[in-house]
DOFI-722305 format. One record per residue (C-alpha): residue number from 1; residue in three letters; chain; x, y negated, z. Coordinates in nm, 3 decimals, padded with zeros to 5 digits, always signed. Last residue first. Layout:
REM DOFI-722305
+-----+------+-------+---------+---------+---------+
:  nr : rest : kette :       X :       Y :       Z :
+-----+------+-------+---------+---------+---------+
: NUM :  ALA :     A :       X :       Y :       Z :
...
+-----+------+-------+---------+---------+---------+
REM end
This chain:
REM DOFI-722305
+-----+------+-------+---------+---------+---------+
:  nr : rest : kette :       X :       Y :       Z :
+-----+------+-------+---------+---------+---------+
: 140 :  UNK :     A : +11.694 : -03.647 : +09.443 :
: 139 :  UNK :     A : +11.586 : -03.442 : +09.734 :
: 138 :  UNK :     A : +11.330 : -03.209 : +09.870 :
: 137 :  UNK :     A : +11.360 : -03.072 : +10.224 :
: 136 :  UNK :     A : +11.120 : -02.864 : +10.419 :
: 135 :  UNK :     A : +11.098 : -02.813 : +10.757 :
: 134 :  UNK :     A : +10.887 : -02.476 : +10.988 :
: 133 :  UNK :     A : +11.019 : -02.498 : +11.349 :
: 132 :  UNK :     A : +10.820 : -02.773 : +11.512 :
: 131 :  UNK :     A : +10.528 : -02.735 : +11.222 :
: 130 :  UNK :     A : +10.514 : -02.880 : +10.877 :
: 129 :  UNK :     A : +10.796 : -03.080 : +10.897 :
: 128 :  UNK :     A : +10.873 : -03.255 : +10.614 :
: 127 :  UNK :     A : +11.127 : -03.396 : +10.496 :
: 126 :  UNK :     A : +11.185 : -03.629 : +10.180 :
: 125 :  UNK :     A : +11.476 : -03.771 : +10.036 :
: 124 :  UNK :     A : +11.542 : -04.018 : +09.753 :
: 123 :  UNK :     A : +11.275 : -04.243 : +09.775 :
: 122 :  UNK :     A : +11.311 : -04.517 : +09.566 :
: 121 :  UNK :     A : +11.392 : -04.921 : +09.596 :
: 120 :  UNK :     A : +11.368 : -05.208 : +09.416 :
: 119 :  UNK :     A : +11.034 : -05.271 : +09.531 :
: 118 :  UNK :     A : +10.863 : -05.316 : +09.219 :
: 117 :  UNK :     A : +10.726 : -04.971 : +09.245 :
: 116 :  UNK :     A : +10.757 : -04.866 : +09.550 :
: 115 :  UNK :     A : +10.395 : -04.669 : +09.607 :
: 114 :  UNK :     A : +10.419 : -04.532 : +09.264 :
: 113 :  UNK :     A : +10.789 : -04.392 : +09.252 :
: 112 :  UNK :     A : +10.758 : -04.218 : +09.583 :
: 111 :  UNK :     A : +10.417 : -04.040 : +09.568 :
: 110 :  UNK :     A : +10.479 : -03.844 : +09.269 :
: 109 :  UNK :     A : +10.874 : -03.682 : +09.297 :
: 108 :  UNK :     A : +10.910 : -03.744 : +09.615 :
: 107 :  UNK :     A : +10.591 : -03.713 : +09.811 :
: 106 :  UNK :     A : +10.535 : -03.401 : +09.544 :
: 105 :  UNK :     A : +10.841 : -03.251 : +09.642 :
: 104 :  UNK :     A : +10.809 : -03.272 : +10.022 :
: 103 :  UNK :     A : +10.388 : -03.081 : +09.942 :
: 102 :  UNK :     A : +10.570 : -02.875 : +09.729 :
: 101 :  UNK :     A : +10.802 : -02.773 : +09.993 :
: 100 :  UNK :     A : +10.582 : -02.743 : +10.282 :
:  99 :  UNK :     A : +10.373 : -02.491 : +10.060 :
:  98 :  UNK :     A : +10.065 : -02.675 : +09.883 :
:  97 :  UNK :     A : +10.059 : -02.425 : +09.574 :
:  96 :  UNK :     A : +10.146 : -02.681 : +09.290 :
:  95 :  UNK :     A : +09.952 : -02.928 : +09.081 :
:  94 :  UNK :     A : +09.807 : -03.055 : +09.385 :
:  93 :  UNK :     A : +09.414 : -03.143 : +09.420 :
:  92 :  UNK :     A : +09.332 : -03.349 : +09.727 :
:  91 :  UNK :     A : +09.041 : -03.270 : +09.936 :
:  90 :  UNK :     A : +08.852 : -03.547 : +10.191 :
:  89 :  UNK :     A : +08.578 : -03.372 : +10.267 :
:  88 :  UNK :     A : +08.273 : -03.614 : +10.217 :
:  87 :  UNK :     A : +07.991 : -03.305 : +10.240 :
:  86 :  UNK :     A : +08.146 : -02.991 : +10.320 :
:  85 :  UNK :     A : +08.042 : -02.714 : +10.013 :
:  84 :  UNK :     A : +08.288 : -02.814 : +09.795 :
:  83 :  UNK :     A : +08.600 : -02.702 : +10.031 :
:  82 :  UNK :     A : +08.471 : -02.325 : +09.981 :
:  81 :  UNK :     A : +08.403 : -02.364 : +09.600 :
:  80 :  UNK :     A : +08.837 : -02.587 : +09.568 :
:  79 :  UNK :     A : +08.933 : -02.274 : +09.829 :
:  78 :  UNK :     A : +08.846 : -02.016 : +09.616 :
:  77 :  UNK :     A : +08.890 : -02.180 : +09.240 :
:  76 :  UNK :     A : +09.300 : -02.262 : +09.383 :
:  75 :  UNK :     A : +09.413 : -02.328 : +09.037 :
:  74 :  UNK :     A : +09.431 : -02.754 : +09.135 :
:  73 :  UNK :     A : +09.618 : -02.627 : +09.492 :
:  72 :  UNK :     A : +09.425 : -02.776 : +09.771 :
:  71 :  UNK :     A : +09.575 : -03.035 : +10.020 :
:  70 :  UNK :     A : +09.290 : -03.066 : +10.261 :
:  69 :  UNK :     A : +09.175 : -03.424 : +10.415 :
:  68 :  UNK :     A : +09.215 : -03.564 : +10.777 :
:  67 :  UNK :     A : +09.536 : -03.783 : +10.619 :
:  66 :  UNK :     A : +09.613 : -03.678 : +10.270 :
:  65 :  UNK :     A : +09.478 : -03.945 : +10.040 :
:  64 :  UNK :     A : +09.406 : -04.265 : +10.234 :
:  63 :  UNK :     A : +09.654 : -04.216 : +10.509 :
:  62 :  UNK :     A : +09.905 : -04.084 : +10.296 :
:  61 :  UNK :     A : +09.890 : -04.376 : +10.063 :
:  60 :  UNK :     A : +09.951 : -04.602 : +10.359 :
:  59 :  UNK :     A : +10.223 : -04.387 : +10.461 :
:  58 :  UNK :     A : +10.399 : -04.441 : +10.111 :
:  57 :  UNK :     A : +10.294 : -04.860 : +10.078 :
:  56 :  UNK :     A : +10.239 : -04.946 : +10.436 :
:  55 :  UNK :     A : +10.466 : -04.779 : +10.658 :
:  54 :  UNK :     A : +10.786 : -04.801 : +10.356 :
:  53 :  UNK :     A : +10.704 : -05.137 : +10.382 :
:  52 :  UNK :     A : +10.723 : -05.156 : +10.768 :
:  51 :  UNK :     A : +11.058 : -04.995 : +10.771 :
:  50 :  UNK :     A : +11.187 : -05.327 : +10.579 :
:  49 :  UNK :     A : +11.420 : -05.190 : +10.317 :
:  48 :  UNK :     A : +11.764 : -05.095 : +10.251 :
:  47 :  UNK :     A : +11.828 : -05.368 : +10.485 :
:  46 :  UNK :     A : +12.091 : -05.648 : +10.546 :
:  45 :  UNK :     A : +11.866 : -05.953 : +10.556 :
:  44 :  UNK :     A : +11.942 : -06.069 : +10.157 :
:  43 :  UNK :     A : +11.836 : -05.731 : +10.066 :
:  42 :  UNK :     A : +12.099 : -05.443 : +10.068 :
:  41 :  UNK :     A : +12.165 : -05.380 : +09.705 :
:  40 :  UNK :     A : +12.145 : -05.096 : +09.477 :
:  39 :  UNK :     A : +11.823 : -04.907 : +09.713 :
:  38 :  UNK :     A : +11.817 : -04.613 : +09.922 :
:  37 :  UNK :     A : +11.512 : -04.462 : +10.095 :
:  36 :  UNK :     A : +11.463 : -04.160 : +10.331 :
:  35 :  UNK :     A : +11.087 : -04.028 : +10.416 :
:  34 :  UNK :     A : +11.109 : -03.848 : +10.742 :
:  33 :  UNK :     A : +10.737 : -03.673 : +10.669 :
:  32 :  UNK :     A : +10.579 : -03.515 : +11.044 :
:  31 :  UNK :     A : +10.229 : -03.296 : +10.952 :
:  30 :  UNK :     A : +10.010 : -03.248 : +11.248 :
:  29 :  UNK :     A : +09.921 : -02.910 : +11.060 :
:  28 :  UNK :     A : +09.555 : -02.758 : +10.950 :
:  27 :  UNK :     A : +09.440 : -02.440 : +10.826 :
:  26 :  UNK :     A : +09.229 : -02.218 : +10.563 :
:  25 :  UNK :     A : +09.402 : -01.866 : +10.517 :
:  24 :  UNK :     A : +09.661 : -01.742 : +10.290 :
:  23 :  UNK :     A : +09.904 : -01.875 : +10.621 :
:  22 :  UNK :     A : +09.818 : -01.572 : +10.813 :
:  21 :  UNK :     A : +10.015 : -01.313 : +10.597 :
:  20 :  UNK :     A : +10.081 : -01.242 : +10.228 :
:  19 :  UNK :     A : +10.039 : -01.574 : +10.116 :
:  18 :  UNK :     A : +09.916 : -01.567 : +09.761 :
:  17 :  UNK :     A : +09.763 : -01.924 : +09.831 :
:  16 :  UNK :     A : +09.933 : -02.130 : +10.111 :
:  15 :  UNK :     A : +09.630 : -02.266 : +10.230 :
:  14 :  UNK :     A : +09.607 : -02.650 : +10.329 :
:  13 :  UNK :     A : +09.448 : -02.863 : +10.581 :
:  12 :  UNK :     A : +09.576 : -03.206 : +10.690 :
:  11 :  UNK :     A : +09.720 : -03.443 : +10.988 :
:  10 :  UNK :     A : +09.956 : -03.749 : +10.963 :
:   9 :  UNK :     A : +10.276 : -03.842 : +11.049 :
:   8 :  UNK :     A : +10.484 : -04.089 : +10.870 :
:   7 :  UNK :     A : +10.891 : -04.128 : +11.048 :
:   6 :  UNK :     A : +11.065 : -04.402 : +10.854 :
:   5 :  UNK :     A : +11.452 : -04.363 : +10.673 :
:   4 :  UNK :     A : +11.667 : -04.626 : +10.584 :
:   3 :  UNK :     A : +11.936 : -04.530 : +10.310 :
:   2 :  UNK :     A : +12.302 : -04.665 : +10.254 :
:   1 :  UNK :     A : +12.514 : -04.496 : +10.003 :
+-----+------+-------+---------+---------+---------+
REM end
C-alpha cells in the first residue's frame, strides 16, 4: 500500500471527563494530527493525493470546527453550562469523552469520509499528538 500523510496542527480546549487527576479540568493543547491517506490508484501524477487537498478539505474542517474552540463531550452537562456562558465560544459536541484517542477516532471514523468524499481516497490512519509525549493512534 502506498499512503501520503500531511502534518494539521491546530489549537483547542477539552476536559477529559472522569479524569482522576489534572486533565478532569478545563484546558488547551497545540494539537499535531499526521493524517495518513491511501487510495486504489496513484493519480495520473504519481500521488496518493495532492498534500494540499488533504490541507484544505480535513484541515480546513479543523480550522472551522476545532481550531480555537473546545471539544466537549455531548453528556458533559458541566462543561457544555460552563462553556455556555462565553459569548461566540467556538464548542464542538463529541459523542465520546474527548481523550486523544477519541478525538484520532473521530477524525477517522467522522471527519475522514466527509471531507474526501469524491476524492477517491480515505483516511486510513490518524495520529495525534496531544502533547510532545502524549500520541494517539486510530486506524482502519
Amino acid at each position: 500500500m502506498i499512503t501520503a500523510t500531511r502534518r494539521i496542527q491546530f489549537a483547542a480546549g477539552h476536559r477529559v471527563f472522569g479524569h482522576e487527576g489534572k486533565c478532569r479540568y478545563l484546558h488547551g493543547h497545540n494539537f499535531v494530527a499526521f493524517l495518513t491517506a491511501a487510495a486504489d490508484d496513484l493519480d495520473a501524477v504519481g500521488r496518493v493525493i495532492d498534500f494540499g487537498v488533504l490541507k484544505e478539505r480535513v484541515g480546513g474542517w479543523i480550522e472551522r470546527a476545532w481550531d480555537h474552540g473546545f471539544l466537549v463531550w455531548q453528556d458533559d452537562a458541566e462543561a457544555r453550562r460552563a462553556l455556555a456562558l462565553v459569548d461566540g465560544q467556538k464548542t464542538y459536541l463529541l459523542g465520546a469523552n474527548p481523550t486523544a484517542e477519541n478525538i484520532a477516532d473521530h477524525l477517522l471514523r467522522v471527519v475522514g469520509p466527509d471531507a474526501l468524499a469524491g476524492t477517491g481516497v480515505r483516511l486510513v490512519k490518524v495520529t495525534l499528538y496531544e502533547t510532545e509525549n502524549g500520541i494517539a493512534e486510530a486506524t482502519l
